[in-house]
N, C-alpha and C positions, 0 to 999 in steps of 0.2 A: 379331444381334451375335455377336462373337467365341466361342467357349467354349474353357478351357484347362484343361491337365493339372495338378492339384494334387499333386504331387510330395513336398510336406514332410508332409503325413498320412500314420501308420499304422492301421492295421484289424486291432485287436483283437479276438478275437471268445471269448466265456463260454460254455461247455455246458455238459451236465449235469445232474443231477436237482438239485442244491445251485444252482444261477448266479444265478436271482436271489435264493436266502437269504442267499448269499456275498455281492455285489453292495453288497446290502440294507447289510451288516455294514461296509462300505467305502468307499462312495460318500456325498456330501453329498446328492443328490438321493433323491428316495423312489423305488425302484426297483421297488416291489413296484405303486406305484399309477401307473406311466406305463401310458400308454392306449395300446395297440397301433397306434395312427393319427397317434402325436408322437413326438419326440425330444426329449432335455434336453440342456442345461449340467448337467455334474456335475463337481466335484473330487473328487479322490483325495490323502489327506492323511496324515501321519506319527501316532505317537502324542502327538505335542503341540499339534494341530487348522495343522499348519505346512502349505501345498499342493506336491504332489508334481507334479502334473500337471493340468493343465483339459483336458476331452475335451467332446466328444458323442456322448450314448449313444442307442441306440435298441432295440426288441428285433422278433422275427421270430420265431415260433412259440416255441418254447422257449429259444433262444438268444438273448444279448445283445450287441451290437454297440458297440466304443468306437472312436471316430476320434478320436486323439490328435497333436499334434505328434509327429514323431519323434525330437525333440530331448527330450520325456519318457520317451520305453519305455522306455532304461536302467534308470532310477528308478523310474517307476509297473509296472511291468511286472514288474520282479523282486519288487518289494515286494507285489504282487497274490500274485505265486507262492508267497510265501514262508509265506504264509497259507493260500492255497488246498489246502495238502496235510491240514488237517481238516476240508477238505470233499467232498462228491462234485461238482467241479468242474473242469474243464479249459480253460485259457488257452493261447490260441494267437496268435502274431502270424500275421496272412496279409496281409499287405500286397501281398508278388507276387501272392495271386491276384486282388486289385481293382485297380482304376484309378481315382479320382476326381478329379470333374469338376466346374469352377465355371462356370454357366452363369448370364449376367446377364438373366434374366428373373424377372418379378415375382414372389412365393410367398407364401403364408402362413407368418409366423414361427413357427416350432416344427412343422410339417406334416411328417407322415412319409408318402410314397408307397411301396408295395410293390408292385415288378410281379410279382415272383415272390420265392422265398427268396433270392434273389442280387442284383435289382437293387432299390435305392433310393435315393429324391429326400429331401433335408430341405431345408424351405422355410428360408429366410433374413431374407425381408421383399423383398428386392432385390434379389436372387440365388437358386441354388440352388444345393447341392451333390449330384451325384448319383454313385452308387457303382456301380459297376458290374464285373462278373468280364472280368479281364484278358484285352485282345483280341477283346471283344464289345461293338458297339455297340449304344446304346440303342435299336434294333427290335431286338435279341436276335439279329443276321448275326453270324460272322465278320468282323473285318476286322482291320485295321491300321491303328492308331487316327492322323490325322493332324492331330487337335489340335494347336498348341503348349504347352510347357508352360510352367508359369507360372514366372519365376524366386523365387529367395526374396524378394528386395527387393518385390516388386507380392504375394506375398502375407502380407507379411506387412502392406504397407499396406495392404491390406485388415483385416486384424485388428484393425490398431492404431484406425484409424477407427473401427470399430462397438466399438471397447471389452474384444476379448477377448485375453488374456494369452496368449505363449507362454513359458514357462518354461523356463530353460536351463541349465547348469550352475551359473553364476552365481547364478541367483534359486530354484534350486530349494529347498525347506525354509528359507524365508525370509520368508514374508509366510503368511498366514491367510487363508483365502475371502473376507472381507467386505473385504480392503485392496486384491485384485486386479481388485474389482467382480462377482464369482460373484454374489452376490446380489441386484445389479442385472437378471442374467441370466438370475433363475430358478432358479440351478442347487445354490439349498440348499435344503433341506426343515427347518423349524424342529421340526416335530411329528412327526418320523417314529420318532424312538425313537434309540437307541443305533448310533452305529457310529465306526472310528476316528477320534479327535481331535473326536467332537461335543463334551468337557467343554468346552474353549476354546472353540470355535465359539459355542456357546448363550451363552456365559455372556460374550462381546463381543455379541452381539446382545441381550438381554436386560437386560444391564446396561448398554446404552450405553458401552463400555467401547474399541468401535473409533472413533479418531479419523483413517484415512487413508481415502483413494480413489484409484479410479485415472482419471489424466485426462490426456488426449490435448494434447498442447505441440505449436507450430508456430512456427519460425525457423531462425534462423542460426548455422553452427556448420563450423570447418577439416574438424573428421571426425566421423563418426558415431560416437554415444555406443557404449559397447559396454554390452550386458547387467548389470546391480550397478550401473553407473558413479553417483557422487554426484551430485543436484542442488544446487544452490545460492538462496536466494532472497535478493533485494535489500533490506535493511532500513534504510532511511537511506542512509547511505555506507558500510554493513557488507552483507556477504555471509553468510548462516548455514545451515546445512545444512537441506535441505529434504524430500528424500525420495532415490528413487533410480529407476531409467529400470530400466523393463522388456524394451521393442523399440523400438528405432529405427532408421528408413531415410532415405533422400535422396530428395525428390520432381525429376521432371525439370528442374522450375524454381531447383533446386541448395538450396530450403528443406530442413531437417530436421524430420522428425515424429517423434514420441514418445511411446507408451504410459509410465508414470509412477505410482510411487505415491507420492502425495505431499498432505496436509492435507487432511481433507473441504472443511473451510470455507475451501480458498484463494479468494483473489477473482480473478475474472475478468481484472486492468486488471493482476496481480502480473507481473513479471519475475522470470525465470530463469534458471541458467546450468550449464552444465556445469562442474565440478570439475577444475580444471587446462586451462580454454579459457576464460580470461578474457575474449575478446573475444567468446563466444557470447551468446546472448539467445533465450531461448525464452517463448512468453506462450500461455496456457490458451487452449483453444478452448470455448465453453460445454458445460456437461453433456450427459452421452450423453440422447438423446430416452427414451430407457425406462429413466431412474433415476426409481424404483426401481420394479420387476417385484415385484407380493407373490407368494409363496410360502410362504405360511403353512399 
């Protein structure tokens, strides 16, 4: 089957004698106890537990690796730096020098492959994404890579499907880990200790205190929602605000899909609509297969 260039990923990379104490101090995931042979979902959050960015991280001898949208580096990137100058730690975007690649064969979810310090696999479930240094194919030749690459719209459908956020200017510093689905994901660590924004975080999961999710909408609509855009849900013959659309694309069959955060406890059978597209109509697709991932 096909394999394509993933394009909208950057490749972050932490060194250092400090990277994973830093990490440790910043990230929702326990970074000190990932296994040299997995990857995580992790967020990166403000001092109010609000999500800056969702990544995947993994590490490699001493260094740690974040593949992030690149519609979050702006944000998480500076804000990582901004902090890292009382550490012995160094950030670096290198995206020119990798390439990655989604390849549709089967993996183990959370699986890290290391073929050397520069190439790796993380499994998917369904997929894999593999990383690889730019202009070296996976036997480790020279070449010129003649993949296609993926446009935004197919990958973001992809995302949207398996439940993971990208966060945009719009929704950045706008929702909390547990409303974008992180914790569905794996990608918080309840017991790891202190780091930014854990007071909120703990204290929506502990107290029961989060009442949103994120859930994947399928329908009809003039144009795609843009990132913030309001949902609407149908109450009788009223309309009331419901949550707000995360990512949304056109599938070729001219339906709209929709990442969503929007009521844990919607029903399945509810009607939705976009905010100023009256004739839209959008209706839940059932819960992602792995709500909910413990990570305790």
């Amino acid at each position: 089957m096909q394999s394509y260039l993933v394009s909208q990923l950057a490749v972050v990379v932490a060194s250092g004698a400090d990277a994973e104490s830093f990490l440790q101090g910043q990230l929702t995931a326990d970074v000190q106890k990932l296994p040299p042979e997995q990857w995580s979902y992790a967020g990166h959050c403000d001092a109010k537990g609000k999500l800056l960015a969702v990544m995947r991280l993994w590490r490699s001898g001493g260094d740690f690796y974040l593949l992030m949208p690149r519609a979050s580096i702006e944000h998480s990137l500076g804000q990582l730096k901004k902090f890292s100058v009382f550490s012995k730690v160094e950030l670096a975007e290198q995206s020119g020098e990798f390439e990655v690649e989604l390849s549709p064969v089967s993996s183990p979810l959370f699986a890290l492959e290391t073929a050397d310090d520069a190439h790796f696999s993380l499994g998917l479930g369904d997929a894999q994404l593999r990383i690889r240094p730019a202009g070296i194919d996976t036997d480790g030749d020279d070449t010129t890579t003649d993949e296609p690459e993926i446009d935004d719209e197919a990958w973001l459908r992809y995302e949207i499907e398996h439940g993971v956020a990208c966060l945009t200017d719009a929704t950045v510093q706008q929702f909390v880990p547990q409303m974008v689905g992180l914790d569905r994901l794996a990608g918080i660590n309840y017991k790891k200790g202190c780091y930014i924004g854990q007071e909120t975080i703990a204290r929506m999961h502990y107290l029961g205190q989060n009442k949103r999710a994120a859930r994947y909408l399928v329908g009809s609509a003039d144009k795609i929602p843009a990132a913030g855009a309001d949902l609407e849900r149908s109450l009788g013959e009223s309309w009331r605000r419901a949550g707000a659309v995360l990512n949304a694309v056109r599938y070729d069959s001219g339906e709209v899909a929709v990442l969503a955060v929007l009521p844990a406890d919607l029903e399945n059978d509810a009607t939705l609509r976009i905010k100023g597209d009256e004739a839209s109509r959008l209706t839940p697709r059932p819960k992602f297969d792995n709500q909910e991932i413990s990570n305790e």
